[in-house]
ROLUM-440638 format. One record per residue: z, y, x of N, C-alpha, C, O in turn. Coordinates in steps of 0.05 Angstrom, whole numbers, plus 5000, padded with zeros to 4 digits. Example, Ala and Ser with C-alpha at 12.3 -4.5 7.8 and 13.67 -1.06 7.14 Angstrom:
<pts>
515648865264515649105246515649345264516949345285514249555257514349795273515750015258516150235268
</pts>
This chain:
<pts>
544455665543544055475565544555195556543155005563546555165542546654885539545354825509546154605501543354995487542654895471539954835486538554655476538754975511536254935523536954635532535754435525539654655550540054275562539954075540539253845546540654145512540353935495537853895481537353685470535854155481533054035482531353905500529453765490531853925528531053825545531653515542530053335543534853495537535053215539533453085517532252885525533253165489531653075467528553075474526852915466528253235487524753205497524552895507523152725498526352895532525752765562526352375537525352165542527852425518528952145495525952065491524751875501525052255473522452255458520652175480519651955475519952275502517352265518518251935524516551765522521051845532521151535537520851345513519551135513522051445496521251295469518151295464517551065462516251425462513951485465512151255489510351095490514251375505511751155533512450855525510750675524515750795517515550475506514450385488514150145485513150615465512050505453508250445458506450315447508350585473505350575480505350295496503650125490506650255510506850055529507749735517507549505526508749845492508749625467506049555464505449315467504049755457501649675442500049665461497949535459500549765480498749655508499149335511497349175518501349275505501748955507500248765487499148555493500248905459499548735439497248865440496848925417496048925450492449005447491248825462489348695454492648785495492248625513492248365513490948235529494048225489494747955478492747965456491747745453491948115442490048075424486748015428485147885415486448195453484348085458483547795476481447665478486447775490485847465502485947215479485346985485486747285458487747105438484246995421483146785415483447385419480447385407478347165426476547025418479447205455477747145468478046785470476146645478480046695464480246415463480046275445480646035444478946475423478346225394479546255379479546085360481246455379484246495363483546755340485546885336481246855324481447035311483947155295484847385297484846975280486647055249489347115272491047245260490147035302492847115309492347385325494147505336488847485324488747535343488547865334488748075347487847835298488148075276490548125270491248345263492447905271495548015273496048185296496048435294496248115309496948245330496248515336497948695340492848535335491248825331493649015309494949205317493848905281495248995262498149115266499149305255499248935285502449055298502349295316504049475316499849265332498449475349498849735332500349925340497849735312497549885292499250015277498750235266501149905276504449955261505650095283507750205275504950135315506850195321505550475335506950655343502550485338500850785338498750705321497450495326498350835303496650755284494050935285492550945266493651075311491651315325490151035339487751035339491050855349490150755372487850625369487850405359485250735377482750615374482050315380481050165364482950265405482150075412482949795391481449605388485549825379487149655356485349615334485049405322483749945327482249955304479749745306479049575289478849795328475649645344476749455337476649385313478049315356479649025359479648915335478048735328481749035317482248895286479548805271479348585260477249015271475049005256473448705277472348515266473548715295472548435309473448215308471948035313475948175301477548005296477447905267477447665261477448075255476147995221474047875222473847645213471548055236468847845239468747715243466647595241470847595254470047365274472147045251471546815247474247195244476447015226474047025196474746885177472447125194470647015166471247215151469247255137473247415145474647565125472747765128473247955143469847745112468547985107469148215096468648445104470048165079471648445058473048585079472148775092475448475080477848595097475848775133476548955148473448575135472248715165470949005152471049195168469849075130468749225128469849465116468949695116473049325102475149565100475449685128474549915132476449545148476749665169475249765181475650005177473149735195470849825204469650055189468850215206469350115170468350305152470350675166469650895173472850535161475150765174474950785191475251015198474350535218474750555241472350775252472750955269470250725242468050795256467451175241465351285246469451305225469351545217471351815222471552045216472851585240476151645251476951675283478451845293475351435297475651425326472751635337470651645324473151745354472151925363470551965389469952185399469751705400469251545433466351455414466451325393465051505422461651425414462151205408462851145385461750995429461350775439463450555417463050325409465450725412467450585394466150615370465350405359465550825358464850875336462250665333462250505314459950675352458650425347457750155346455750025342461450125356462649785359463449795336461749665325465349895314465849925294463849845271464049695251461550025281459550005261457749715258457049595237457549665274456349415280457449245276456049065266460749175280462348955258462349025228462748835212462049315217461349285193459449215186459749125163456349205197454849215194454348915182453748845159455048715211454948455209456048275179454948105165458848435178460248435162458548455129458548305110457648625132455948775103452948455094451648325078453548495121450748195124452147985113450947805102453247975114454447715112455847645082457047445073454947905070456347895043453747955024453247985000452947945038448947975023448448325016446548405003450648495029449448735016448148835046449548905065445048815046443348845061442849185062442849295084442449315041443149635050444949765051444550015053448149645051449849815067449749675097449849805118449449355096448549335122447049425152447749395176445049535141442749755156444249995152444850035175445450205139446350345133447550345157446550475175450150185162452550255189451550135210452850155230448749945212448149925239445850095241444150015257445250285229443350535246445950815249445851025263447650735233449250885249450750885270451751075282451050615275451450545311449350635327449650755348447050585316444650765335445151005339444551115360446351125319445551395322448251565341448251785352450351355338452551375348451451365388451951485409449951145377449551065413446350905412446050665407444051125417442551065415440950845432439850925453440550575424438450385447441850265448442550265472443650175433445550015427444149675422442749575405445649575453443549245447445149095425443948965409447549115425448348945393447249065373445748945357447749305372446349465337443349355337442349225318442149405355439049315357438549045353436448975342440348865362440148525354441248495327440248305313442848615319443748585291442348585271442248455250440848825284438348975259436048755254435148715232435148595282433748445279434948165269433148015261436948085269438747855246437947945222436447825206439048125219439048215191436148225175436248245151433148215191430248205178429847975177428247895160431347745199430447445193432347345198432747235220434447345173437047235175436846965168435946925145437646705185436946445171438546355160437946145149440446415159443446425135444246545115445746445099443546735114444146955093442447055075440346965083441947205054441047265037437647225048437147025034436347255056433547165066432746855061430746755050435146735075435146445073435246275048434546035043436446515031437646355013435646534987435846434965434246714988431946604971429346574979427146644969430246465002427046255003427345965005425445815009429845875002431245704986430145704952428745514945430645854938431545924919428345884908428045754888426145984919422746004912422245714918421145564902423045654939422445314950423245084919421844904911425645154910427444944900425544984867425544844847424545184873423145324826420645174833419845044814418545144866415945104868415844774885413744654884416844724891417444374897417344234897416844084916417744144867416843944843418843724850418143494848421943804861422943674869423043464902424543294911420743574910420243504932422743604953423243844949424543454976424943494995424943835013423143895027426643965010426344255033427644165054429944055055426044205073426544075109425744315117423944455108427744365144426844595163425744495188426244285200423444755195421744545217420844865231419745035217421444905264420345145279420945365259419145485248424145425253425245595234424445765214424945995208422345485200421045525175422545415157424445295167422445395132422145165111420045125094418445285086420144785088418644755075418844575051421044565039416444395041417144205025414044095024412244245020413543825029411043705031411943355022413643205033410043284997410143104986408843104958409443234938406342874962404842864948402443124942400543164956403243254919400943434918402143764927401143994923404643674940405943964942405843944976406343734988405344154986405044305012405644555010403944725008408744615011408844915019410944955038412344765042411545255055412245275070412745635072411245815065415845635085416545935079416345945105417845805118413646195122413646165153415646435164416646485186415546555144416546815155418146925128417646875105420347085139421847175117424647415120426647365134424247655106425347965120427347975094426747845074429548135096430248245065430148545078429748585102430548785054430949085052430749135021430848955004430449345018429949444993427349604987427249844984426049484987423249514983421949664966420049814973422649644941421249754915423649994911422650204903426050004914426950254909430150194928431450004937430350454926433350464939435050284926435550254902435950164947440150044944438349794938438749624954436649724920436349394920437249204934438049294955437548924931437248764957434748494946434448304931433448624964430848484964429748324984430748365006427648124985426847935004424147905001423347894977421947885024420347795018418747545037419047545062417547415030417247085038414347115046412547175031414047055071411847035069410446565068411046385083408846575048408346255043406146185048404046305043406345995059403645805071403645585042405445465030400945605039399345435020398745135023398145105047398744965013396844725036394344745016392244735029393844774981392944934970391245184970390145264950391145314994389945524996387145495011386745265019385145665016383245555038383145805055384246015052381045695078381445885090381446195087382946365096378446245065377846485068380446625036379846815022382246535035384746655022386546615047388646485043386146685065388846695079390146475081392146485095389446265070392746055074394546095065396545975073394446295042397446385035397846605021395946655005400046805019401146975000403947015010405146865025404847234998407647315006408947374981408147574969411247214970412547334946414747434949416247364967415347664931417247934932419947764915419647714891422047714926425047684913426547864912426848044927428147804884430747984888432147884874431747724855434947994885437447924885439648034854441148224856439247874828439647994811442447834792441847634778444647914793447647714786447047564800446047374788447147524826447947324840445947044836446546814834443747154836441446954824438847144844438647394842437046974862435047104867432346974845431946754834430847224845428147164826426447244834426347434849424047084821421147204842420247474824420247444800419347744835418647924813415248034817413848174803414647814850411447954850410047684865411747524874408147644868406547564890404047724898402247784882404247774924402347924941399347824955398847874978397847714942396547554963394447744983392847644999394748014978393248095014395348155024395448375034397348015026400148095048401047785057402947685045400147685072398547775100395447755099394247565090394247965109391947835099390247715127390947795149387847525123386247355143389247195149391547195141388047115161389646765170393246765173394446555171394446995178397646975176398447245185396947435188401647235191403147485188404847445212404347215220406947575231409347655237409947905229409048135231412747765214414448075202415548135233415847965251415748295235418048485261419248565249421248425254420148755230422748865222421449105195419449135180423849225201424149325170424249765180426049805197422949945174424550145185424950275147423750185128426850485144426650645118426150905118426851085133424750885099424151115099426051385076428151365064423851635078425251865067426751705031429151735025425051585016426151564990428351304981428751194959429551265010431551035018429650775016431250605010428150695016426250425013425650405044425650545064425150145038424749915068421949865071420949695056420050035092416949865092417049685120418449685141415349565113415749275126413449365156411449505152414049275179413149235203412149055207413948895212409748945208407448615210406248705228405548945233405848465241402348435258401248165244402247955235398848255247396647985232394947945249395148095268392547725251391147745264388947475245389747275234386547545246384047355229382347365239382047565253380247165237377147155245376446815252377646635240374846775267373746585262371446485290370146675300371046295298368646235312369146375341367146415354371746455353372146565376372946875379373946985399372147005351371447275346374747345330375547195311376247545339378747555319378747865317377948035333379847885296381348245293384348285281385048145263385748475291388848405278389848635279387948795282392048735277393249015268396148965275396748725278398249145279400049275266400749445249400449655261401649485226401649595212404349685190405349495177405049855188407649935177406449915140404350015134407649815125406749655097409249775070411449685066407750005056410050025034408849785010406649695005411849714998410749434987412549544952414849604946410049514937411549604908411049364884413049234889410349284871411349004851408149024848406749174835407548774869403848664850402648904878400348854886403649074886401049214912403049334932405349414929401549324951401749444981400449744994398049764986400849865002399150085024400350075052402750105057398850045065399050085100397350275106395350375096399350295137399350585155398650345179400450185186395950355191395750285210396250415235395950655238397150265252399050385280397450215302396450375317396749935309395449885329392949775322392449835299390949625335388449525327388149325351388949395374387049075347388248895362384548785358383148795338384148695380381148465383381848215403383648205419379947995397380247805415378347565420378947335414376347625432373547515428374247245451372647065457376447265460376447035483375046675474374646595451374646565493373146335469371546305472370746075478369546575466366246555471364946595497366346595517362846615498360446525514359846995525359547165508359947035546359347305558361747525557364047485564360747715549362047965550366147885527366347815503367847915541369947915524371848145526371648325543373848145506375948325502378048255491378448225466379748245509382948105492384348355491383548515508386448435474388248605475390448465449389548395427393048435457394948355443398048515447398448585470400248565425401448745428403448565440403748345430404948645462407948585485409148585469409648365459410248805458413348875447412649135424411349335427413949025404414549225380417349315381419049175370418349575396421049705387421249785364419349855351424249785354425149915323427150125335429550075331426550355348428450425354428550715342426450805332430950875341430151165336430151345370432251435380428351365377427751435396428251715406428451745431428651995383428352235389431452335380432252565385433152125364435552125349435252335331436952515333433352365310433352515291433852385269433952505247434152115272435251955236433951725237434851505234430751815244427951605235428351425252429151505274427951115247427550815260424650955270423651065250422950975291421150995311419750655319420650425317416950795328416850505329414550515366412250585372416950405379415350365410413750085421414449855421411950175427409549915420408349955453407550155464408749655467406949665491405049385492405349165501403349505480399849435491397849305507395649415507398249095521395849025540393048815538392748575535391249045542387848945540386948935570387949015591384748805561383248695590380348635577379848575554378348665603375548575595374948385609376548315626372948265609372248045631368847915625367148035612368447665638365547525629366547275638367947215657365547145620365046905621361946705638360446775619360846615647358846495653358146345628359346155620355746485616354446305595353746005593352045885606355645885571355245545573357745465580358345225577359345635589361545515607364645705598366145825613364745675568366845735569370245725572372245855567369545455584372245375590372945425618374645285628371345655636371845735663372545965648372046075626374546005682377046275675375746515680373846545695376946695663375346985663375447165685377547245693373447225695373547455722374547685712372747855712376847785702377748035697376548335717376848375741375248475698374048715709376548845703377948875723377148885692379849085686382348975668381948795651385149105673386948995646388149175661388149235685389749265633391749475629393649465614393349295597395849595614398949605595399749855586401250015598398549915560398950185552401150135538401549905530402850345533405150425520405950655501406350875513406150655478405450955464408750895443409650675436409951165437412051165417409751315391407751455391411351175367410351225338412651305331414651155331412651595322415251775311414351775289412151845281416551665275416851805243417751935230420251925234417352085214418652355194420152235165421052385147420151975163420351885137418551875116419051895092416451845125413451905123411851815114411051715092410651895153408951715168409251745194410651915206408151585201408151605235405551645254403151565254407051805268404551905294405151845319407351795328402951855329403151695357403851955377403052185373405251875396405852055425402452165441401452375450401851865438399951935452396851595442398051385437394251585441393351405431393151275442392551325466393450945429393050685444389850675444388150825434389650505455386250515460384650255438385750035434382750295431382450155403380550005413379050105430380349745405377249615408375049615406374449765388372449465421370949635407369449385384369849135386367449535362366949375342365549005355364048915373367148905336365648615346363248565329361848365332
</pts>
């Protein structure tokens, strides 16, 4: 009887020792994030860190700390943490807050495929994740970070010493007989796994029309030096490009997501198209088909794509690609094309493109143009 009363009493020690300490790190979790929240990173990772010392289980400390790093500059140290945090805490949602400060983190240090790496595993953690999904798209047109900085790097070799000025979150350089211009620009690893690679898409002033205006050159990231290793000139091809993003596929490589669009005299044709890109050539997997005769004189047909998702849609691994669509027909009164179109019809189709690591197939088919 009384060795039971002296466990009891040792329980009832422990369970209070226990609740003060929780109620410790309830405090310093609570101070850490008002601290995070006022501008205060580096007091605000101490504190997370004491959190830590005193339950070292406690998720929210782990989250916290790894945000608090991101936010104090200390990349290394965010992606030590975060890396653990996000294989350890056990709450989805945590696990893909975690991931996503490493992710950022990984960005920020130029390694672009562990970057993608822990923010599709926030996706997968928590699928249709709006930070992981904005990250992903930082990370294809980062204007700071490794993207930025070698199309920097192609600008400063092709120049001629000319001036790089940014203009409608391009760069360029124009003076004298030089006119060029980086309009668009993605990194991944393109030509083979783990790389960190970039590719540029460049406006010519040099070029004429029927070349496109341009060319897209392939960089990579080699000692801490980017170098040019290709130029592409049917990438983009007819008059220009938007990259959208990056998905990977089965053999760890990055193919590139574009829409283009070319033609001439009122008459246009354009695509989306998913693009494996290897040193000096390209192959595309066409996914939408795009017309746009607006302009002219009778019978027309516009159709242009809303929205390109990168998402993994079915949570089997694969980046997916959800695409919504809207065409319309109409007439014009001959002679008179600057009166507005009597729309006979317009519609908003919507189709998912699943991929296997592949290729991709449609849910169901978008509706194609017809020949101009």
């Amino acid at each position: 009887m009384k060795a039971t009363w002296g466990l009891g009493v040792f329980a009832g020690v422990m369970s209070v020792v226990g609740g003060a300490r929780a109620g410790v790190g309830d405090e310093l979790v609570a101070e850490a994030a008002a601290r995070l929240k006022a501008g205060e990173p580096e007091v605000a990772a101490g504190l997370y860190a004491r959190a830590l010392a005193v339950d070292a289980g406690r998720a929210a400390a782990r989250v916290g700390l790894a945000a608090a790093l991101e936010a104090a500059g200390k990349r290394a140290e965010c992606v030590a943490v975060a890396s653990v945090c996000r294989t350890t805490v056990k709450d989805k949602a945590q696990v893909a807050a975690c991931a996503v400060h490493e992710g950022r983190c990984r960005a920020g240090m130029d390694d672009a495929a562990g970057a993608r790496a822990a923010l599709q595993a926030a996706l997968k953690a928590a699928p249709g994740h709006a930070e992981a999904e904005k990250a992903l798209a930082a990370l294809s047109a980062d204007k700071t970070g490794p993207a930025e900085r070698a199309a920097r790097a192609w600008l400063t070799a092709h120049c001629k010493g000319a001036p790089i000025t940014a203009e409608r979150g391009g760069l360029q350089c124009r003076s004298g007989d030089v006119d060029l211009a980086i309009e668009a620009r993605i990194t991944g690893a393109f030509t083979a796994k783990g790389r960190t690679e970039a590719l540029l898409q460049v406006r010519d002033g040099e070029r004429s029309h029927a070349e496109g205006f341009g060319y897209s050159v392939l960089m990579r990231r080699e000692d801490d030096t980017w170098r040019a290793v290709a130029r592409l000139d049917d990438l983009p091809p007819g008059d220009g490009a938007a990259f959208i993003g990056t998905v990977r596929d089965a053999a760890g490589r990055d193919r590139l997501v574009h829409q283009w669009m070319a033609g001439n005299f009122g008459l246009f044709v354009g695509a989306v198209e998913v693009t494996r890109i290897d040193e000096g050539a390209i192959s595309s997997q066409r996914i939408v088909e795009l017309a746009d005769t607006e302009g002219g004189d009778g019978d027309e047909v516009v159709s242009f794509v809303a929205t390109v998702g990168l998402v993994d849609v079915n949570g089997d691994g694969w980046t997916d690609l959800r695409v919504r669509l809207n065409t319309a027909m109409g007439t014009r009164e001959e002679g008179k094309a600057e009166a507005p179109v009597d729309w006979r019809s317009k519609a908003t189709h919507r189709a998912v493109f699943r991929f296997d690591g592949n290729r991709f197939s449609a849910d169901r088919a978008l509706p194609k143009p017809p020949d101009l």
